[in-house]
C-alpha positions as a printed Julia matrix, in Angstrom:
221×3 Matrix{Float64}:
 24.3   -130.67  167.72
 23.22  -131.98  171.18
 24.64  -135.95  171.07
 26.12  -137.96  168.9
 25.3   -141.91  169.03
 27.31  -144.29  167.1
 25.48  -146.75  164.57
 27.53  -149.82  163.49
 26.69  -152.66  161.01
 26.58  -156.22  163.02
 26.24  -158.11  160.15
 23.67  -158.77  156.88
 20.65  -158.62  158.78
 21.09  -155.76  161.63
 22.41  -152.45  162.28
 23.31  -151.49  166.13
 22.14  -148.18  167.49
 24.36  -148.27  170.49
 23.44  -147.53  174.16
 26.01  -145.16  174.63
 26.0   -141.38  173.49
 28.28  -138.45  173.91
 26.53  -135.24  174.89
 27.8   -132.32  174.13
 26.37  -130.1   176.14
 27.51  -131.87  179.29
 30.42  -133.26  177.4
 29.83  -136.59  179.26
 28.8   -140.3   178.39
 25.36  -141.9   179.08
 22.3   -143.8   177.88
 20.98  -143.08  174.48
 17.61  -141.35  174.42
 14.73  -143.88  174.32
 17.16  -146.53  175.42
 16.2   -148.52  178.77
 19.96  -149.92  179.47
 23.31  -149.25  177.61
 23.82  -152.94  175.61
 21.95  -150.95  172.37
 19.23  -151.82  170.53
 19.47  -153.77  166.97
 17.84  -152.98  164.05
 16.84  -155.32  160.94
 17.33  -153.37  157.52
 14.6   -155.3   155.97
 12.09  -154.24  158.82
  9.26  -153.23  157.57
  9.21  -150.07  159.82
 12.59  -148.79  157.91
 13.49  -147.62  161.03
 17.59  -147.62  160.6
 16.92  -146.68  156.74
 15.33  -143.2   158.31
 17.96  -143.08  160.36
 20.49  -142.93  157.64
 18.36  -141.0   155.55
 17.45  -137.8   158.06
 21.66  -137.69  158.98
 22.86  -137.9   154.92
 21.79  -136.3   151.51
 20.07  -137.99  148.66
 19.01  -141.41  148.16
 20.45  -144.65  150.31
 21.38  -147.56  148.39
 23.43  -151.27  149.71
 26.43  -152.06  149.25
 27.53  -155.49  147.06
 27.85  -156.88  151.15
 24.11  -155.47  151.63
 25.51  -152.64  153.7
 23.58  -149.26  154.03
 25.5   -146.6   151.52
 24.56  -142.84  151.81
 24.86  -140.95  148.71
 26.17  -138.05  150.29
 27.28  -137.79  154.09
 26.06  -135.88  156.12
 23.08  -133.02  155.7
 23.64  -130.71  153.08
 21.9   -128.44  150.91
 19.86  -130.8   148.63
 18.37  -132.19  151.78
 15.98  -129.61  151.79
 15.97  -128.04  148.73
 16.14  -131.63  146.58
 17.92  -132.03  143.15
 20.4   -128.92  142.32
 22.3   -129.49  139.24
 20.34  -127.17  137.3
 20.64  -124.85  140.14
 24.37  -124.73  140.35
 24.98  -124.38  136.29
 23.07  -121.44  136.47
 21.95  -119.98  139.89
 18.02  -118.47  139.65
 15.01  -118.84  142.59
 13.39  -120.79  139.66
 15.3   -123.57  139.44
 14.93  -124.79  143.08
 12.86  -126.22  145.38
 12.4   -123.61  147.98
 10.78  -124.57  151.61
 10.18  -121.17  152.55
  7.29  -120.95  149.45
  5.38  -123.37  151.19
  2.65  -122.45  153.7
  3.07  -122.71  157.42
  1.2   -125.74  157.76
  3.28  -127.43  154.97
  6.68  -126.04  156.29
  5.82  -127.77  159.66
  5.52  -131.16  157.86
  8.17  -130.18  155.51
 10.54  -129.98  159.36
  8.66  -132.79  160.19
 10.22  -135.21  157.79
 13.04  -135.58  160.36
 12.47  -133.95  163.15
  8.79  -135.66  163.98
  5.68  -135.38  161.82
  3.14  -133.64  164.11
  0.04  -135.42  164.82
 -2.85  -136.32  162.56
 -6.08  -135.66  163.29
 -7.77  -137.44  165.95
 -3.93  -138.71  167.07
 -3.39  -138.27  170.83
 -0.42  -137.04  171.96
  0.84  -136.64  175.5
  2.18  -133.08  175.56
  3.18  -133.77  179.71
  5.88  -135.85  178.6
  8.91  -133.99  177.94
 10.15  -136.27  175.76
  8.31  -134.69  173.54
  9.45  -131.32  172.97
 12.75  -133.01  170.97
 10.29  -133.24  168.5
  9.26  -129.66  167.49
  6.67  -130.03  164.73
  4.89  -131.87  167.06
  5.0   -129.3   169.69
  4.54  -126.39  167.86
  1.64  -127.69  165.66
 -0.32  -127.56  169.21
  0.82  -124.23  170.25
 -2.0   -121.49  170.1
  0.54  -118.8   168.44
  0.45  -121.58  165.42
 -2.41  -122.51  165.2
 -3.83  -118.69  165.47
 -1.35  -116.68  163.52
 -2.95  -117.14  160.38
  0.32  -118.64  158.5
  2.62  -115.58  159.93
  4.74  -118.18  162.86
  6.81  -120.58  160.51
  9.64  -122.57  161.97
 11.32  -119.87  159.74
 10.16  -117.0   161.69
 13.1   -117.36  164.29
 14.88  -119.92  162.45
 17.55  -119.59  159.76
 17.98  -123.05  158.33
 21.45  -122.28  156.73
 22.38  -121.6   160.52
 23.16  -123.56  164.15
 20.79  -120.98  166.33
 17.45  -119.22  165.93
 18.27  -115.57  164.34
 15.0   -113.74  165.99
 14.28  -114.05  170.0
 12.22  -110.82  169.53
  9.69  -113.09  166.92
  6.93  -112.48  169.74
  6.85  -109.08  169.3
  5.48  -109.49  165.45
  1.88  -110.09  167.42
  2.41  -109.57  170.92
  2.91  -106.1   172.84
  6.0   -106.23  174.27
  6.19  -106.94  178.1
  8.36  -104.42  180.09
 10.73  -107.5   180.13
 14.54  -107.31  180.82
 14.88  -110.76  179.18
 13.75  -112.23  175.62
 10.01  -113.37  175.6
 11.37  -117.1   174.43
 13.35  -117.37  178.41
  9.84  -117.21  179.5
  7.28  -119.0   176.86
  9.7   -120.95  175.49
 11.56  -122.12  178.77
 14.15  -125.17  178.31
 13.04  -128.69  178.91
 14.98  -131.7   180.03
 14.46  -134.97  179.68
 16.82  -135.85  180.9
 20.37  -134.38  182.34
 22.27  -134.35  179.62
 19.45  -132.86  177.27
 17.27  -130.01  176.92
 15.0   -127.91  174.24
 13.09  -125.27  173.72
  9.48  -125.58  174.47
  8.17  -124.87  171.24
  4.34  -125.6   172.76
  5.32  -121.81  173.82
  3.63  -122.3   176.94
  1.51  -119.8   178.59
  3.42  -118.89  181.96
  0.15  -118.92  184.04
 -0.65  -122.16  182.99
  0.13  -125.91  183.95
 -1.05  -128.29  181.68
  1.98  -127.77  179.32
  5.4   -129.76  179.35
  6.94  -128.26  181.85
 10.46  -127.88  181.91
């Protein structure tokens, strides 16, 4: 978890994203990401962008519904394990692959949407998308659906390739070495390809463009 931004209910009509959010990285207080001063920005729950219903939706499990006072109520708080892998009743009487929806089935292209459903869809066809700004790489499906290791690996580079979902930190570093001969590196080929980018201070992410070193037209961290 990088930040944590508190959302309050102002009254029927709005929710508050506020402009204040703990990092924890630099375990200090500052603007929230994509917020031009700290007063917050207000969101209608009627909009017809949704935009606080996804935000309740990617941070809970299972369907929202409102409250008698037309509040926002999360079935489930926070992200659990029928986020992903959807209805598990049937699952949990009696445990079998068949009786669940498993993400890791799906092709590559299909498990980057799959990520994409909160972390960024990547872009559609014809869609242009600034890949200089560095805001972007906070949105990985985005990033990595223009990387040439995705798009040329024939399925084999998933988000699951170096991630473990049921974990906080990629599992594999050495992923580069499935296609790649090995550089006579001291350090893990990700320090390199996949260097950190900040935004901003108090943020930063892997570039998961995987850049080519020798190159400049990349985000650039």
């Amino acid at each position: 978890m990088q930040a944590v931004t508190p959302v309050s209910r102002v009254n029927e009509e709005f929710y508050k994203e506020h402009g204040v959010t703990k990092y924890t990285r630099t375990k200090r207080e500052a603007i929230t990401p994509g917020h031009t001063n700290t007063k917050g920005v207000l969101y209608r729950i009627y909009d017809p962008g949704a935009q606080i219903l996804r935000c309740f939706q990617c941070h809970s499990t299972g369907p929202l519904s409102l409250t008698t006072e037309k509040g926002i109520q999360p079935f489930e708080m926070g992200v659990t394990c029928e986020s992903c892998h959807g209805p598990g009743a049937a699952h949990a009487k009696s445990p079998a692959k068949t009786n669940i929806f498993q993400p890791k089935m799906l092709n590559a292209v299909s498990i980057n949407e799959f990520c994409g459903n909160c972390h960024r869809q990547p872009p559609t066809a014809g869609q242009d998308t600034d890949l200089s700004n560095p805001w972007n790489a906070r949105h990985q499906p985005v990033t990595l659906s223009q990387s040439a290791c995705f798009r040329k690996s024939n399925g084999k580079l998933t988000c699951f390739t170096c991630h473990d979902p049921h974990g906080a930190r990629p599992t594999r570093v050495d992923a580069c070495n499935d296609c790649h001969r090995p550089h006579n590196q001291p350090q893990p080929c990700v320090n390199c390809h996949m260097a950190p980018v900040k935004p901003s201070p108090d943020l930063q992410f892997a570039n998961h463009q995987i850049k080519t070193v020798s190159k400049t037209n990349l985000i650039q961290p």
